[in-house]
C-alpha positions in Angstrom: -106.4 101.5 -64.5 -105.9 100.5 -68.0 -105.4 97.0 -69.5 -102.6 94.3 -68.9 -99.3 96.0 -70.7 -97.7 94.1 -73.6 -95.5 95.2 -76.6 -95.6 93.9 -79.4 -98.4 91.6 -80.8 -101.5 90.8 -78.7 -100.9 88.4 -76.4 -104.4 86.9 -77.1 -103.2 85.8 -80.2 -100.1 83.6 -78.9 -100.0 79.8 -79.0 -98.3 78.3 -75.8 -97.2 74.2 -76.0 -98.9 72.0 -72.9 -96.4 70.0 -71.2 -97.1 67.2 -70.1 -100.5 66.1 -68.2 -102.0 69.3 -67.7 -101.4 72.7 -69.8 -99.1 75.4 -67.9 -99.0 79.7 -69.1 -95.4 80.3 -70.1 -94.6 83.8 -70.7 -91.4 84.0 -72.5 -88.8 86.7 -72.9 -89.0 89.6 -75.6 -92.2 90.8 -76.9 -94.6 88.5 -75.0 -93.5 89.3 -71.4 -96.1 91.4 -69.4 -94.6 94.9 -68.3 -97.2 95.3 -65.4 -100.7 95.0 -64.5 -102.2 98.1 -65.0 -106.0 97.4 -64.9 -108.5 94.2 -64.0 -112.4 94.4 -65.4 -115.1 94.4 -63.3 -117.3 91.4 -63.9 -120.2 89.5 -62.1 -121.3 85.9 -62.1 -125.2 85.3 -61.5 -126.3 81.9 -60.8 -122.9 81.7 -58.9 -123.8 78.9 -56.5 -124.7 76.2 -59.0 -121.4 73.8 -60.1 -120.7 75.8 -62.8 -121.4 79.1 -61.2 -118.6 77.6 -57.9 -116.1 76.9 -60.7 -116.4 80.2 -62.4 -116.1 81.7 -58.7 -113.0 79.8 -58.4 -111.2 80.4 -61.5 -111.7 83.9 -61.2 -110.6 84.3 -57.7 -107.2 83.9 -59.1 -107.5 85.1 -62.5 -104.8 88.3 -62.8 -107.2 90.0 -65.3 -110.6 90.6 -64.1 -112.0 92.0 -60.3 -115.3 90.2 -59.2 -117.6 93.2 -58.0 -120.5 91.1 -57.3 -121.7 87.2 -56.7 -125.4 86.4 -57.1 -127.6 83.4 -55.8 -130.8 83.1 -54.4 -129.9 80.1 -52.3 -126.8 81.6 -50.7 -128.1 85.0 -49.8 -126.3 87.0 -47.9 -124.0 84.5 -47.2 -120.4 85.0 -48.1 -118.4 82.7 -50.8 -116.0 81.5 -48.6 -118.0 80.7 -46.3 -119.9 78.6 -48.8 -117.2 77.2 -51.1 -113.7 78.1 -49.4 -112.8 80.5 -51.7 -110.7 82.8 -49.9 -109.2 86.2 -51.1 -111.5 89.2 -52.4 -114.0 87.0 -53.8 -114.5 84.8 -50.8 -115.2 88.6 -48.6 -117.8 89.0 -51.0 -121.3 88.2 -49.9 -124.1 86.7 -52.3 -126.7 89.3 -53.5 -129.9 87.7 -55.1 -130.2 87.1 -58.8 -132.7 89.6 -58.5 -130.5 92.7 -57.3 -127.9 91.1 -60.5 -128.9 94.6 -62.8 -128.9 97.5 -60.0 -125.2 96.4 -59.0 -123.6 95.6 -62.7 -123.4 99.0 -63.6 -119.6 99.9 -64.0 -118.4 95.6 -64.9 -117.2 95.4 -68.4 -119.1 91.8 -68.4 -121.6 89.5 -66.4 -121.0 85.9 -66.6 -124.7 83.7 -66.2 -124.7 81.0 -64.9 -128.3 80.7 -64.5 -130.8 78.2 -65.9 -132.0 79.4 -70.1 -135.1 81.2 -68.7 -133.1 83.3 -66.4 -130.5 84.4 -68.9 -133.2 85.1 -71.4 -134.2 88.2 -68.8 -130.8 89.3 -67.7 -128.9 89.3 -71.0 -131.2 92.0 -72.8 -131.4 94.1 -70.0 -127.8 94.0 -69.2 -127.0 94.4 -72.9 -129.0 97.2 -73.0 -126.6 98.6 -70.2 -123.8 98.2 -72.6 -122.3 95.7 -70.5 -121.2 92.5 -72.1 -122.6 89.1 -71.7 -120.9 85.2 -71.6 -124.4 83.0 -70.7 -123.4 79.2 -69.7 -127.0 78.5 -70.5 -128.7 77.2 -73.9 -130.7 80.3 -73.4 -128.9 81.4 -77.1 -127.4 78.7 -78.4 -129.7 77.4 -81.3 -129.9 79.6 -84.8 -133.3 78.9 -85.1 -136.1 80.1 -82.2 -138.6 77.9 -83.7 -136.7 75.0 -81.3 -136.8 76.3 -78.2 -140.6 75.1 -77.4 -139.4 71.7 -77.8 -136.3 71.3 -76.5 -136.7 74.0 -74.1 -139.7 74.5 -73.3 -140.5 77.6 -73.5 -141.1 80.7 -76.4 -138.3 82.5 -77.0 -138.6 85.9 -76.5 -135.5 87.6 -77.6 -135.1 86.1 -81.4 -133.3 89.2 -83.1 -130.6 88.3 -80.1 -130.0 84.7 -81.4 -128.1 86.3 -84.6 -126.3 88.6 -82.8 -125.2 85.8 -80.4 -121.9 84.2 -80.9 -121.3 80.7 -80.4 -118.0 80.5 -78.1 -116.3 77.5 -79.1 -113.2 78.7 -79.3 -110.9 76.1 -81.2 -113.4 75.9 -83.8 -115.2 79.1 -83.7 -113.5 82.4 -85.8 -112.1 83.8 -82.6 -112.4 87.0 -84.0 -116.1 87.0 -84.2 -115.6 85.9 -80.4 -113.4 88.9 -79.6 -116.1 90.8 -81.4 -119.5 89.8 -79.8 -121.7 91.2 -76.9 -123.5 88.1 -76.3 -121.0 85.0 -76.2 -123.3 81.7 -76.2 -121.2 79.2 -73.9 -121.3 75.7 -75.7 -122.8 73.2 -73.6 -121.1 70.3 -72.2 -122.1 67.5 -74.5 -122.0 69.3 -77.3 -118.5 70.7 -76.5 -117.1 67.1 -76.7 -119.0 65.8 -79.4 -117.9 69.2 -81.9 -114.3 69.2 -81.0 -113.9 65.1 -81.9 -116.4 65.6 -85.1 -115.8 68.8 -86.7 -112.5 68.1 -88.1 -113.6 65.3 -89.5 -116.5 66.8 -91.3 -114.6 69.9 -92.6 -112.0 67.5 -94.3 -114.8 65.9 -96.4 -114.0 62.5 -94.9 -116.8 60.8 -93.2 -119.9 59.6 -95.4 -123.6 61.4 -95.7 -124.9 59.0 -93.3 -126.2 59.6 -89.6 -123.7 60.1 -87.3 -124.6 58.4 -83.5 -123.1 59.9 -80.7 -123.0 58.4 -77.4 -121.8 59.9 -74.5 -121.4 59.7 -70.5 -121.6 62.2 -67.9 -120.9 62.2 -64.3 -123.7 63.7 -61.8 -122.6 67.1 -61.7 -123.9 67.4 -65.7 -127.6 67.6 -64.6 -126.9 70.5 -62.2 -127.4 71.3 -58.7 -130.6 69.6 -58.1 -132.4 67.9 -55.0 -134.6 64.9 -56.6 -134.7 61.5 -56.0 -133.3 60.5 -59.8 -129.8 61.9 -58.6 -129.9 61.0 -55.5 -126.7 58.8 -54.1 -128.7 55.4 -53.7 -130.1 56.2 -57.0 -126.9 56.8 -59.4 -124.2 54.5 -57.4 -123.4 51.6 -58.9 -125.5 52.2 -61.7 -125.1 53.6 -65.5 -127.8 54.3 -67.3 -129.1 57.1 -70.3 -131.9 59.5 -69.4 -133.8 61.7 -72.3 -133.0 58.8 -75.1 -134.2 61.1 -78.4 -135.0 64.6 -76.5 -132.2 66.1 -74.5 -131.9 69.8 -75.2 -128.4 69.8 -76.0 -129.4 67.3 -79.1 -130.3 70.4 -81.6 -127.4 72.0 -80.4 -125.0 69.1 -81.9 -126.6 68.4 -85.2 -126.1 72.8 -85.5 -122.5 72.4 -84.5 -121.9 69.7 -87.0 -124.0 71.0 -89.3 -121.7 73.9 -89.4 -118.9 72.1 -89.9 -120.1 70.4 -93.0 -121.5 73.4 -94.3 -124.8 71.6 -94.6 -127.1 69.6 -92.8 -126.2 66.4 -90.9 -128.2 64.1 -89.2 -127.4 62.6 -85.9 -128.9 60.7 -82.9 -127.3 61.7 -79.5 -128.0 59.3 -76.5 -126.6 60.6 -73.1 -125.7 58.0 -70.1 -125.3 59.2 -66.6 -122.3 57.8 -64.9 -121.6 57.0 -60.7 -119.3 60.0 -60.8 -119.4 63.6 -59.8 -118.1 65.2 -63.3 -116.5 64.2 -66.4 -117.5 63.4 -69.9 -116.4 60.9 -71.8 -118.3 61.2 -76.2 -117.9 58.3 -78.7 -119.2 59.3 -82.4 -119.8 56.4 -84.9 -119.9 57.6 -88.6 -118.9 55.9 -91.6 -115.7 56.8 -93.7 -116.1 58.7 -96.9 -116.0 56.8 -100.4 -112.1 56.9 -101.3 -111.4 58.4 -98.2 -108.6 57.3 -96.4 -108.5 56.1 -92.5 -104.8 57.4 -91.9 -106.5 61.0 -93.2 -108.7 60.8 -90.1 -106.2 61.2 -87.3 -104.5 63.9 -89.4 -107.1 65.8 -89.8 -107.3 66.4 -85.9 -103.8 66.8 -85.8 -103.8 69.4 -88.0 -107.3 70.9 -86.9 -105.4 71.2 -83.1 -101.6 72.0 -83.8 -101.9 75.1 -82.6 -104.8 74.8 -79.4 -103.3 73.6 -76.4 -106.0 73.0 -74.8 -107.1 70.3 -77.3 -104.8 67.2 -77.1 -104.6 64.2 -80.2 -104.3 61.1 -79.3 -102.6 58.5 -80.8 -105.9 55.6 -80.0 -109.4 56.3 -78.8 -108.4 53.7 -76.4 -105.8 56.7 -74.6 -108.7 58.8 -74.0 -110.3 58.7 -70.4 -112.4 60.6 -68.5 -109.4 60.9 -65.3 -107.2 62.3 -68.4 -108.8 65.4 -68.6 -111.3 66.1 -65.2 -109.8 68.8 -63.0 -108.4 70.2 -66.4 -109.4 73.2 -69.0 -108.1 70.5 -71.6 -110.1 68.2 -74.1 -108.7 65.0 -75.6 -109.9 63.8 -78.6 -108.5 60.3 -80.9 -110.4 58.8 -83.7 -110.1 55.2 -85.6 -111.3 53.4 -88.3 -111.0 50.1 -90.5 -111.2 49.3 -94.4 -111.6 45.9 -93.5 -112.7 43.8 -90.5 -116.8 43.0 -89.4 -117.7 47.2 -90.6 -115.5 48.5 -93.3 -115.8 52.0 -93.3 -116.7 52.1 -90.1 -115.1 55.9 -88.0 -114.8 56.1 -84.4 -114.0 59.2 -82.5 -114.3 59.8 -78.9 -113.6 62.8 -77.1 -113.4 63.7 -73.1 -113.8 67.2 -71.2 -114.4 67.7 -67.7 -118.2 68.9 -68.3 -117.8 71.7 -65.7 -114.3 73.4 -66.7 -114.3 72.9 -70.7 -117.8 71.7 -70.7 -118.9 75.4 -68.8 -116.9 77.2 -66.4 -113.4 77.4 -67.9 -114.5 77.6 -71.5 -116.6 80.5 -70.5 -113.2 82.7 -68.9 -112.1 81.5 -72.2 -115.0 83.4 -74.1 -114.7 86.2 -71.3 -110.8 86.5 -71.9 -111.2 87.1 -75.6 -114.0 89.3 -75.1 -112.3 91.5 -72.9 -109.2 91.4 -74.9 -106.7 89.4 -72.6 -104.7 86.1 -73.0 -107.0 83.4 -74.1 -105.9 81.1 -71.6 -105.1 83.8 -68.7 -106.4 82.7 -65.4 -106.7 78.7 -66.6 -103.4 77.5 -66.4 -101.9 75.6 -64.7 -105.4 73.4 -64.2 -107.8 75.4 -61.6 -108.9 72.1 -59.9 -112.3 70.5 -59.5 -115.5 71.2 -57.3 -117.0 69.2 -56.1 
């Protein structure tokens, strides 16, 4: 069993058109058709019965290119995924193994997915690295550039520094996809920096928003803080209620000012607040910076256009106003707009808001994504049309 069959130029490499709401996989006559499936991967997901670890189970389930060998969770033990989650086919047969047993039954998968919480991947990737088998971790576990910042936003030492180089940061539409293709450790973005990057960025790599502090707000529905049993997310707690939770230390806050950062090509500074919405997922991000001296505001939404012509999975908007959290849950999609004014109570002043559904292109689907370029297939294989939402 080989790989999927294609002549003519790598498939990975094509650019498809979304139509309409959602994003659909056209394969078109002539050099771009498939001649036959000759071969699926082996891969596992560990930390599979989290939300994002259920999603990954379900977009793989159907995805053409890969064959899930094994499922691991410590609170679903020997149970099977169907059972569980209603996943039905070859990966709802398959029964959870603990996170434990993940190393003595990867050997032969061409990649392991984790989904586990940052501790956890920082003891599976090294060992399964050192297996030669290739790694996409959803946690923050290798995210930041600098280990000196995982005490504090983490909270723990990390212990794997030389592997925080080697690392790649998989945000695809704004990330050398090359270098993606390339890596044995993918870093999955996380969800909040996800939105905030793919509304920003742009706008920072055109030159056109001012050396000043970029704030970022941004709401999440109760699916962001993970699978947890405590009284903070607990129904009669979060209905009919918004509020923001870790005002000036979330984890994910290092994580933007590096993405941004990037972007610019030098440091920026920004203050992220996060809000928890009454809702199970979604993410809607609203950036505030200030337009750059002789700038112009009409630059701004061309900027994106031109940053996304060719991703999509990213969609422009026309007003910030069009973007909504029901626009792009359920979906692999983003949706990004930006506005400003010359004039008015703030000249200057630069909005952009973004939405993701925090546990498709905020985690799960991103990470097939990452996993599809790693292993050489389609970008987009196994995401479209949209693989639905649980919960």
């Amino acid at each position: 069993m080989g790989v999927l069959a294609a002549a003519g130029p790598s498939p990975g490499r094509r650019r498809q058109r979304a139509t309409g709401a959602r994003c659909h996989l056209h394969l078109r006559a002539g050099p771009y058709r498939y001649a036959r499936l000759m071969h699926k991967y082996a891969i596992g997901v560990v930390g599979a019965s989290g939300y994002s670890g259920i999603e990954l189970c379900r977009i793989l389930a159907a995805h053409p290119g890969v064959e899930v060998r094994f499922v691991a969770s410590d609170r679903w033990e020997g149970a099977t995924v169907r059972a569980r989650t209603g996943i039905a086919g070859a990966v709802g047969a398959l029964a959870y193994v603990p996170n434990a047993r993940a190393l003595a039954v990867s050997p032969g998968c061409a990649a392991v997915l984790l989904a586990t919480p940052a501790e956890a991947s920082l003891e599976l990737a090294p060992a399964l690295l050192e297996r030669g088998i290739k790694v996409v971790d959803l946690s923050g576990a290798f995210r930041l550039a600098d280990a000196g910042l995982y005490p504090k936003h983490y909270g723990f030492e990390h212990r794997a520094p030389a592997l925080l180089g080697a690392a790649v940061y998989g945000l695809p539409e704004l990330v050398d996809r090359k270098a993606i293709a390339a890596a044995r450790l993918v870093a999955n973005p996380g969800c909040y920096p996800t939105a905030a990057a793919l509304a920003v960025v742009p706008l920072l790599r055109a030159g056109l928003l001012a050396e000043e502090s970029i704030v970022i707000d941004a709401a999440s529905g109760a699916s962001g803080a993970g699978r947890q049993a405590s009284e903070a997310y607990s129904f009669c707690e979060v209905a009919d209620d918004v509020r923001p939770y870790k005002v000036l230390r979330h984890q994910h806050a290092p994580e933007i000012a590096q993405s941004l950062a990037r972007g610019a090509g030098k440091p920026v500074r920004v203050t992220f607040t996060p809000h928890l919405l009454p809702i199970r997922r979604g993410i809607l991000s609203t950036a505030s910076a200030r337009l750059a001296p002789g700038a112009a505001p009409g630059a701004l939404v061309e900027a994106l256009r031109a940053a996304y012509r060719d991703e999509p999975l990213v969609e422009v908007l026309d007003s910030p106003e069009q973007v909504s959290i029901a626009r792009t849950v359920g979906t692999a999609r983003a949706a990004v707009a930006v506005a400003a004014t010359d004039s008015g109570l703030d000249p200057g002043r630069v909005v952009a808001v973004s939405s993701i559904d925090n546990l498709l292109k905020g985690a799960a689907s991103q990470a097939v994504q990452n996993l599809n370029l790693v292993l050489g297939l389609p970008e987009r294989l196994g995401l479209e049309p949209a693989p639905g939402v649980s919960p």
